[in-house]
C-alpha positions as CSV (number, residue, x, y, z in Angstrom):
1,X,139.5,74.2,160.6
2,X,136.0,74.6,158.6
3,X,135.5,72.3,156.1
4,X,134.2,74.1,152.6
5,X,131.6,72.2,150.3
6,X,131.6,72.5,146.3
7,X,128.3,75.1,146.3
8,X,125.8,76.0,143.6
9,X,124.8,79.6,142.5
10,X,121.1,78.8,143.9
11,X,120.9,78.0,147.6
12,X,117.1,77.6,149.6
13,X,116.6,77.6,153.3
14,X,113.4,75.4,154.4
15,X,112.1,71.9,153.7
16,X,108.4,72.9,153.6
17,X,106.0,73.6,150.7
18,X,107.9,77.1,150.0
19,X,110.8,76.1,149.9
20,X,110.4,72.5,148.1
21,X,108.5,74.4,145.5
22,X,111.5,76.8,145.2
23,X,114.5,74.3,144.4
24,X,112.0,72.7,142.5
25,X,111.5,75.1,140.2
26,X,114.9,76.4,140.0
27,X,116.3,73.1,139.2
28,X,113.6,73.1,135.8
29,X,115.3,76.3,135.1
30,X,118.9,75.6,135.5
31,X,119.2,71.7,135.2
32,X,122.7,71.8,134.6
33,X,123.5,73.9,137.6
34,X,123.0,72.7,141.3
35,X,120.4,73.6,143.8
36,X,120.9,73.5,147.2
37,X,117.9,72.9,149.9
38,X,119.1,73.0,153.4
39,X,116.3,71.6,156.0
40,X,116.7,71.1,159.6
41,X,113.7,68.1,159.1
42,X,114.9,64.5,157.8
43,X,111.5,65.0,156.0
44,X,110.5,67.6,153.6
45,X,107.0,68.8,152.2
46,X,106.0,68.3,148.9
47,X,103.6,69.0,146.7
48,X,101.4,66.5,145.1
49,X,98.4,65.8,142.8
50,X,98.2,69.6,142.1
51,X,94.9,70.9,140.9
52,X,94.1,74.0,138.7
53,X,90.6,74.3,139.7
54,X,90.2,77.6,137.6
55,X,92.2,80.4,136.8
56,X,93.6,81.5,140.2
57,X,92.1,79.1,142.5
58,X,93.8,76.0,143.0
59,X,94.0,72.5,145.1
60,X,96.7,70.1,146.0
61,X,97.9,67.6,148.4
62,X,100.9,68.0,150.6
63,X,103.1,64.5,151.4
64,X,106.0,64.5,153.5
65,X,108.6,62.4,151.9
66,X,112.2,61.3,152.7
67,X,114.8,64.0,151.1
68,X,116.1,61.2,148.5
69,X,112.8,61.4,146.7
70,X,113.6,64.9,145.7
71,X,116.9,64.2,145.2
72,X,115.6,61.3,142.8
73,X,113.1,63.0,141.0
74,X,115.8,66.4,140.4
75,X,119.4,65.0,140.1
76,X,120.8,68.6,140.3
77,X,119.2,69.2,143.6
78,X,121.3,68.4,147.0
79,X,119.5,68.6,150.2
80,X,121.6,69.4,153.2
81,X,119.9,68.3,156.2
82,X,121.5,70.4,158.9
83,X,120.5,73.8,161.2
84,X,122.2,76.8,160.1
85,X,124.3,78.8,162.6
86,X,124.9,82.0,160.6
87,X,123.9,83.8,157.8
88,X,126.6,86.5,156.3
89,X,125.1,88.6,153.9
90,X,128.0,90.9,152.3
91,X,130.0,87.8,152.3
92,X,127.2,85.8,150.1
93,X,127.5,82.7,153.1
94,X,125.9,80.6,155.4
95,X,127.6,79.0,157.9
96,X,126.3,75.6,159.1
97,X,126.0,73.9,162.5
98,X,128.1,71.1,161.0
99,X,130.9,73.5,160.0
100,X,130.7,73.6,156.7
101,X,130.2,76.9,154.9
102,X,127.8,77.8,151.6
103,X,128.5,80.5,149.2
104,X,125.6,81.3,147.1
105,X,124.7,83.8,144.3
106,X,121.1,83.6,144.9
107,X,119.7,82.8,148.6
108,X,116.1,82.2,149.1
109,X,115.1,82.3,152.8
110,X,111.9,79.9,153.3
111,X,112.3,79.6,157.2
112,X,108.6,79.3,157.5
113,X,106.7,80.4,160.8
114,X,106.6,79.6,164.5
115,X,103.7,79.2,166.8
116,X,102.4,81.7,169.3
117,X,102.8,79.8,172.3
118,X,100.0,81.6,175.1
119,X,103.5,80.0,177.5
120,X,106.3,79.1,177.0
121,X,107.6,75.8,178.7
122,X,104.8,74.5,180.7
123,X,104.4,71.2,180.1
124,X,100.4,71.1,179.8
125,X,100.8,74.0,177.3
126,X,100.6,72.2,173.7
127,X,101.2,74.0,170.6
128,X,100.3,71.7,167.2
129,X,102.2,73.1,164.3
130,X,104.2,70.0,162.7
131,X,104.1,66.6,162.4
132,X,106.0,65.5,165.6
133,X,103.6,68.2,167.4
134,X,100.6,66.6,166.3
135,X,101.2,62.7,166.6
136,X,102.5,64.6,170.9
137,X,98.7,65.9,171.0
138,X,97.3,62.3,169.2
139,X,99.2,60.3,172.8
140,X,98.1,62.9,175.2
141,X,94.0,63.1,173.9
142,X,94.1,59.4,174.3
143,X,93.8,59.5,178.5
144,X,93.0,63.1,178.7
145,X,89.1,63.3,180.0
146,X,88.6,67.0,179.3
147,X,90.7,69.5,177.6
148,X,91.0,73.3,176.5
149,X,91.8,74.7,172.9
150,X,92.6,78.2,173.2
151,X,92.7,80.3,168.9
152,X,89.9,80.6,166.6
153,X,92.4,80.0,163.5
154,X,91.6,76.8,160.9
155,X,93.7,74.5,163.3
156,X,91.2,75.6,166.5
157,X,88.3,74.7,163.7
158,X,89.6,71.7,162.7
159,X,90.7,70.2,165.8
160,X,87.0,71.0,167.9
161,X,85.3,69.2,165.1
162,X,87.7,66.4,164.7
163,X,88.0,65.4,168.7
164,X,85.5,62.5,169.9
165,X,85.7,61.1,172.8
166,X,86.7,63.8,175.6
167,X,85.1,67.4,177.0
168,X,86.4,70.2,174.9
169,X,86.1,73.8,176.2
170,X,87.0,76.1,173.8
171,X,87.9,79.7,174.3
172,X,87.8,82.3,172.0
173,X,88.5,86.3,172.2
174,X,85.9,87.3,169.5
175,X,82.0,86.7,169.3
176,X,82.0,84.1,166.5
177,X,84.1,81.0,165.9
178,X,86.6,81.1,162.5
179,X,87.1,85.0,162.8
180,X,89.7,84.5,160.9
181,X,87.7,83.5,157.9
182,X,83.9,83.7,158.8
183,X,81.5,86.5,159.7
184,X,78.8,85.8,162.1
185,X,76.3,84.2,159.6
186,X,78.5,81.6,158.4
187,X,80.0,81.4,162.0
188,X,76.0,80.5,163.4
189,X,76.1,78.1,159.8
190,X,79.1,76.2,160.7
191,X,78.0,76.2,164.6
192,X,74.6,74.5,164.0
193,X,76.7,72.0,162.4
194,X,79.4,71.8,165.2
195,X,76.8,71.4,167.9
196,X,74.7,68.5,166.3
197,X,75.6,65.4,167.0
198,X,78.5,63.9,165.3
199,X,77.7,60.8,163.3
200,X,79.8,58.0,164.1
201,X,81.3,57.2,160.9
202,X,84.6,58.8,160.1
203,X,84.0,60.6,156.6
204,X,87.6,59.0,154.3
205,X,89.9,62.7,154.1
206,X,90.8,63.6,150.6
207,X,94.3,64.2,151.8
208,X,96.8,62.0,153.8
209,X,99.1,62.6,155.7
210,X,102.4,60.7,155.4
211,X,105.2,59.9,157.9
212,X,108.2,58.4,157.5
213,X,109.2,55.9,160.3
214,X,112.5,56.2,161.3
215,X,113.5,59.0,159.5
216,X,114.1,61.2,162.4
217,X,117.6,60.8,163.7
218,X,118.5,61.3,167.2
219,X,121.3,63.5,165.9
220,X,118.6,66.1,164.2
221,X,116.6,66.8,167.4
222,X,118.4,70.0,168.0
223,X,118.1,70.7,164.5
224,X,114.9,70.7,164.5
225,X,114.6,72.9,167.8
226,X,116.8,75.7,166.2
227,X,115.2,75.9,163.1
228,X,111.5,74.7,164.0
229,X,109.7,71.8,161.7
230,X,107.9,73.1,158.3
231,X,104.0,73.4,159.1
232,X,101.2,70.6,159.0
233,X,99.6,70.2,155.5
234,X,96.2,70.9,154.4
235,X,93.5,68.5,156.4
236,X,96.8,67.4,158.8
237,X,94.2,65.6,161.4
238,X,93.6,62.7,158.5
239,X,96.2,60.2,159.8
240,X,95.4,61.2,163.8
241,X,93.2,58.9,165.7
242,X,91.6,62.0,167.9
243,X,89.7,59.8,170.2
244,X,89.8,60.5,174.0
245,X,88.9,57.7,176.3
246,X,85.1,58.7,176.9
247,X,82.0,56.8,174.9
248,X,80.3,59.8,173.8
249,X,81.0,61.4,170.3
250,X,80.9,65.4,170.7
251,X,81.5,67.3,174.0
252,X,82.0,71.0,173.4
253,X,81.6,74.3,175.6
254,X,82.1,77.7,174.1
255,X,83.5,80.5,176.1
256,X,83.8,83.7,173.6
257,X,84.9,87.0,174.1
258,X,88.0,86.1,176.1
259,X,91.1,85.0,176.6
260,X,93.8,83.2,179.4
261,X,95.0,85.2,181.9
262,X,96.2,83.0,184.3
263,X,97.4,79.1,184.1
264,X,98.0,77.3,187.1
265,X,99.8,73.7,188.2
266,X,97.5,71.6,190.3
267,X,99.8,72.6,193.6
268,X,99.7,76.3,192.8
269,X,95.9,76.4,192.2
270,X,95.0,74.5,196.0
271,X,96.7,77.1,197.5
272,X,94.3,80.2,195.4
273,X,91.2,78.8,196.7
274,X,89.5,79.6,193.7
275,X,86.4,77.5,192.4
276,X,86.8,76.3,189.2
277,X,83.4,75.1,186.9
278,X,82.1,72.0,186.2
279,X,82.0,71.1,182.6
280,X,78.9,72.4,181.4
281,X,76.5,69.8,179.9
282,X,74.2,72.4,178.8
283,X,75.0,75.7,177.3
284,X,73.7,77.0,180.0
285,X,75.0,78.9,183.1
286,X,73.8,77.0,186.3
287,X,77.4,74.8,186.2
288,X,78.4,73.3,189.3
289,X,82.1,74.1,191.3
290,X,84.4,71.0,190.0
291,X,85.2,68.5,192.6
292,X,87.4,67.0,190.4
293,X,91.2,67.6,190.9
294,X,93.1,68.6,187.4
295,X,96.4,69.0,186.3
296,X,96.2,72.3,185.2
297,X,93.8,74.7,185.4
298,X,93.0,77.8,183.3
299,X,91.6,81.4,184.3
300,X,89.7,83.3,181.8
301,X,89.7,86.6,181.2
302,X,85.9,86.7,181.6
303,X,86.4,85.1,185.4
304,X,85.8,81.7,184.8
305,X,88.1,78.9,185.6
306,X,88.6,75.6,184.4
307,X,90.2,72.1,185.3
308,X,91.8,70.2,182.6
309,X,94.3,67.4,181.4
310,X,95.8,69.6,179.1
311,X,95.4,73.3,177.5
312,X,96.2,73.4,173.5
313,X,97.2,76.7,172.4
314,X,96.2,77.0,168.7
315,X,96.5,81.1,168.5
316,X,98.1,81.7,164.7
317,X,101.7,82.1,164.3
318,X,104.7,85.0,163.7
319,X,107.5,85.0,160.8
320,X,110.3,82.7,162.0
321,X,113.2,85.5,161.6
322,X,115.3,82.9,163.2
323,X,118.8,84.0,164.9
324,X,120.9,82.8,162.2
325,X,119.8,85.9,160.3
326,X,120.5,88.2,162.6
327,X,123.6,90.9,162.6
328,X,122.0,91.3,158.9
329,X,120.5,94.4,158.0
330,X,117.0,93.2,156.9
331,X,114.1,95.8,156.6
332,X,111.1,93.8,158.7
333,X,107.5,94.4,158.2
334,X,105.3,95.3,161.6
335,X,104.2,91.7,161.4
336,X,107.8,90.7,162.3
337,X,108.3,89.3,158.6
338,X,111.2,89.8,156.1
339,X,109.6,92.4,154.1
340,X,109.7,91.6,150.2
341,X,109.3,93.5,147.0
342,X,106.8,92.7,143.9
343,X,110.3,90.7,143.0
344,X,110.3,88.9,146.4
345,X,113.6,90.4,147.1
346,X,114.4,91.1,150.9
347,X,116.6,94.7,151.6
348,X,119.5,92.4,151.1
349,X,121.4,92.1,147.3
350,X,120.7,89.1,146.5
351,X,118.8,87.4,149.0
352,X,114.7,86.4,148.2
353,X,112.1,85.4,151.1
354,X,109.2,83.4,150.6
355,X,106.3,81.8,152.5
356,X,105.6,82.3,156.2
357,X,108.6,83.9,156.7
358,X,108.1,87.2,154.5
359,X,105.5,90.0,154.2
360,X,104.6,91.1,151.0
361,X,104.8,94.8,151.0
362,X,104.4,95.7,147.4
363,X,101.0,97.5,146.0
364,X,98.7,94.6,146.7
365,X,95.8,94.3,144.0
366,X,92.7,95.8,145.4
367,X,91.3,92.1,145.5
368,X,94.4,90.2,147.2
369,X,95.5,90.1,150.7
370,X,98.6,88.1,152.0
371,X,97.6,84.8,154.5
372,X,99.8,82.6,155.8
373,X,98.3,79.4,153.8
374,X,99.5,76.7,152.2
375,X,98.3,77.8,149.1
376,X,100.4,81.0,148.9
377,X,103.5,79.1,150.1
378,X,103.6,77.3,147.3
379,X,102.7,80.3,144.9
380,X,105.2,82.1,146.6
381,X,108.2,79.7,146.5
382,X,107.2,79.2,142.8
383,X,107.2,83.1,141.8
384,X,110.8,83.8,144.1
385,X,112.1,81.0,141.9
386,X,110.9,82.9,138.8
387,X,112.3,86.5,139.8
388,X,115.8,84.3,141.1
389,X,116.2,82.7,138.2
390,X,115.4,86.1,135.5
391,X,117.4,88.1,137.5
392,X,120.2,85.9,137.1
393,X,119.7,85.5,133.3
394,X,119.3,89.5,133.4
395,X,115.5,89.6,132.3
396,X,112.5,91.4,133.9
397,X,109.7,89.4,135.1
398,X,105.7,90.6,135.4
399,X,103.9,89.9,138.7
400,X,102.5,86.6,138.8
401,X,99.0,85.8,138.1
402,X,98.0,84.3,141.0
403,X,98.7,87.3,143.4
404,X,95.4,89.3,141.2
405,X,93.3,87.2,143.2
406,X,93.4,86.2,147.0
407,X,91.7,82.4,146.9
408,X,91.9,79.2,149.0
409,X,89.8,76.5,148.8
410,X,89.6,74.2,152.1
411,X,87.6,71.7,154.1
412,X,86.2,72.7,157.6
413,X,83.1,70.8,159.6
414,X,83.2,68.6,156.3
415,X,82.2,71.0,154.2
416,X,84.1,72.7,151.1
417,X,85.1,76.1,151.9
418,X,85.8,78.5,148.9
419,X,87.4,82.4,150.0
420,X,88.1,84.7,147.5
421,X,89.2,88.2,147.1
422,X,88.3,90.4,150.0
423,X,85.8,87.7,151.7
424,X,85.3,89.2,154.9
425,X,84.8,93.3,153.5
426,X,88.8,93.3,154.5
427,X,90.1,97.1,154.3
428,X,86.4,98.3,152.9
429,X,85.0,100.3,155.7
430,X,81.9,100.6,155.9
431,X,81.6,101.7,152.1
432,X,80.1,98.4,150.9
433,X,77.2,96.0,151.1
434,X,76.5,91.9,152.0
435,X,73.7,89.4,149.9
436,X,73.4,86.2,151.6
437,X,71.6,82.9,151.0
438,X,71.5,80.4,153.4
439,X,70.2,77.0,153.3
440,X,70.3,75.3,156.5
441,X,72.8,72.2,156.8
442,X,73.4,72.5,153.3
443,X,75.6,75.9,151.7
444,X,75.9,79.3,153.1
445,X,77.0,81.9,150.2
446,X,78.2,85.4,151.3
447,X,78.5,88.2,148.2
448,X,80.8,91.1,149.2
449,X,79.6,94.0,146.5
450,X,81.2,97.5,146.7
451,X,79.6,100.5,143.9
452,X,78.0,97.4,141.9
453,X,81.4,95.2,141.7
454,X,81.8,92.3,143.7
455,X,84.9,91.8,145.8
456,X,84.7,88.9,147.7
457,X,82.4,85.9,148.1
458,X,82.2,83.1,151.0
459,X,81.3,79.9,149.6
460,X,80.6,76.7,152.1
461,X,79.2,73.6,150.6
462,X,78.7,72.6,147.3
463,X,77.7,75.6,145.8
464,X,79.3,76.0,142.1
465,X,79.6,79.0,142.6
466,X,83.8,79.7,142.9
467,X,84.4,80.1,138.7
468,X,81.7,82.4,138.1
469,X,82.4,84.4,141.4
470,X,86.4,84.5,140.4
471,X,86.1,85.7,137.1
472,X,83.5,88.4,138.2
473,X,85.4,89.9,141.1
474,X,88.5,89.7,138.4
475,X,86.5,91.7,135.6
476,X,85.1,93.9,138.1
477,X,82.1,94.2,136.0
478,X,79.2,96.3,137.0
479,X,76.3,94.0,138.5
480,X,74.0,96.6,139.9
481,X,71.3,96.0,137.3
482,X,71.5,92.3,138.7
483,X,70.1,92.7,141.7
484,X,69.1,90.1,144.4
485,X,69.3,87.9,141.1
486,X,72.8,87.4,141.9
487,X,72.1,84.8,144.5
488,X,68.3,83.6,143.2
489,X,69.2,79.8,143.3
490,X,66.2,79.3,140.9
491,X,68.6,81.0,138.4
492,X,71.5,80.1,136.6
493,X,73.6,82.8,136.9
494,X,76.5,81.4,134.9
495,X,74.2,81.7,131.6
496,X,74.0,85.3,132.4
497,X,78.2,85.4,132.1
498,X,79.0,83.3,129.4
């Protein structure tokens, strides 16, 4: 016989930043009322020494803590740390692992995201997208000799820069590194950078990471398989030693334009006959076959072959619609997400997605785009706790501020990182125009201008630049009589916008 549990109006799915942020918030709004967080993790992500650094952008820290802190620091908040089996929509329920049921009034699914593995159960295939994934890569670098990340997302950045110690080939499908968030000028910038030599001394992180010994119990490894851990946090390689056994600092070989098609166990690649390369010391291409025998080796869609210790496939992620919700009849975006309204309300009565998980499919600002970043899971999980709680209390609720603007502020190669608006020309055409300066080793500073009106910038280093840029792609004012002014570093152009 199922066992039935006293339940609140509000339950949330998902222990990371989304869904943290969601009980969170609903418990300030409804402190006498309980909110339930259900989390396949013994640990859950929270936010920490939050930053407004001006209107839309913002900074923060992400800790993982024990689910008693919560619990502490929100009395009315119970965190249920099991899978879920089922999901029942028209009967307002979710059925648990454990047996125990939940009737809600308000559900908000925060399932998060799952890796895009390039294959699926080979051992030598890594994918780094939590905690227990990470610290697996930090044991494995420590005796691997040469290695291969395949993804040109911010974990592909991050982790080339970050590794000392072993040969790194990295393989990428477009012609510049950080696609994702770079053009070619800041990719050259950030290369230049990459390529130098590393200096020795390991710059202090502004984040840390935290893990909680012991906290994961043998009985929450399936858990944990079902419903997949919440992501890393902003600068997640700060408590990783990524040293491979090697002297030397920085070994890295670029091989763009391409992808994997083919990875082979040492016994099945003897039998091809194939030649794979020798690392290549020099960019250059006079390499030399590899005498060395690997344990896996990798063939490129542009012919070449290489022997490694281990591949690392860091190529993005997909919406974790997890089987628990299926026999539901959501409406899903062509991204695989729960699609959500300007209310982030899924096709279902009553049920509210945010984070990874969802795809925002309401009439985006001209200057916003959705990414799945830490900053807009927290924005996210905040607002669906917002539209929860005045739909409950019968209000109406405007769009939140912080979806005017797309902006994220981050670290990579050491430097600060600023992205706002349309940054890369996204959905523009061909109808608009690029300023640049560029100062070697020091700031790069794209200007995305459409008809006189900025839409997006790219700021690396320490420019200044992000409050004047964010409230002029906001007022959309007409800077054509500006000029190349714009970016004259001999002027101040925040006097001209006071």
């Amino acid at each position: 016989m199922e066992a039935a549990r006293s339940v609140g109006p509000f339950v949330v799915v998902g222990g990371g930043i989304a869904g943290v942020t969601c009980a969170e918030q609903l418990a300030v709004n409804f402190p006498a009322e309980d909110i339930l967080l259900i989390t396949a993790s013994p640990v859950i992500k929270a936010v920490t020494n939050f930053k407004q650094v001006s209107k839309v952008l913002e900074e923060f820290d992400v800790e993982e803590q024990p689910s008693t802190v919560l619990e502490n620091r929100f009395p009315n908040i119970k965190v249920i740390e099991s899978a879920v089996k089922q999901l029942k929509s028209e009967e307002h329920c979710i059925f648990m692992e454990d047996g125990h049921r939940h009737v809600y009034k308000k559900l908000c699914l925060c399932a998060g995201a799952k890796p895009k593995l390039i294959c699926e159960g080979n051992p030598y295939v890594l994918g780094i997208r939590d905690t227990d994934s990470a610290q697996e890569f930090q044991k494995q670098l420590k005796k691997a000799k040469r290695i291969m990340i395949v993804g040109n997302g911010g974990i592909a950045l991050e982790l080339v820069y970050e590794i000392q110690g072993c040969e790194v080939i990295w393989a990428i499908k477009d012609k510049a590194i950080g696609n994702t968030f770079f053009d070619a000028g800041a990719a050259e910038f950030l290369t230049s950078k990459l390529m130098s030599e590393k200096s020795e001394a390991k710059i202090a992180h502004r984040r840390t990471i935290y893990t909680i010994e012991g906290a994961r119990k043998e009985s929450g490894s399936k858990a944990r398989a079902d419903n997949v851990g919440s992501a890393l946090g902003p600068d997640w390689h700060g408590g990783l030693d990524l040293k491979g056994p090697e002297e030397f600092s920085h070994s890295i070989h670029i091989e763009t334009r391409c992808e994997v098609k083919k990875i082979y166990l040492q016994e099945e690649f003897k039998i091809t006959k194939k030649k794979p390369l020798a690392f290549p010391k020099h960019q250059d291409k006079s390499v030399t076959v590899d005498k060395e025998m690997w344990p896996v080796y990798v063939e490129l869609t542009n012919g070449t072959i290489y022997g490694c210790d281990f591949l690392v496939s860091a190529t993005g992620v997909t919406p974790n619609v997890h089987p628990f919700l299926h026999g539901n009849n959501f409406d899903l975006a062509e991204d695989g997400g729960l699609k959500v309204d300007d209310q982030m309300r899924t096709s279902l009565p009553d049920v509210y997605a945010a984070g990874d998980i969802c795809t925002a499919c309401w009439q985006p600002s001209p200057v916003w785009q959705q990414m799945r970043l830490w900053t807009q899971a927290r924005q996210m999980g905040w607002y669906a706790a917002k539209c929860m709680a005045a739909a409950s209390l019968g209000h109406s609720i405007d769009m939140d501020f912080s979806f005017e603007l797309f902006a994220h502020v981050t670290k990579f190669f050491n430097y600060k990182v600023v992205l706002l608006g349309k940054y890369n020309a996204q959905g523009l055409g061909s109808d608009h125009e690029l300023m640049l300066r560029c100062t070697r080793g020091q700031e790069y500073v794209k200007v995305v201008m459409q008809n006189g009106r900025m839409m997006g910038a790219v700021l690396i280093g320490e420019t200044d630049l992000e409050e004047t840029f964010e409230n002029l792609i906001l007022n959309q004012m007409d800077l054509s009589s500006y000029g190349e002014d714009l970016l004259d570093p001999n002027i101040d152009i925040e006097d001209y916008f006071d």
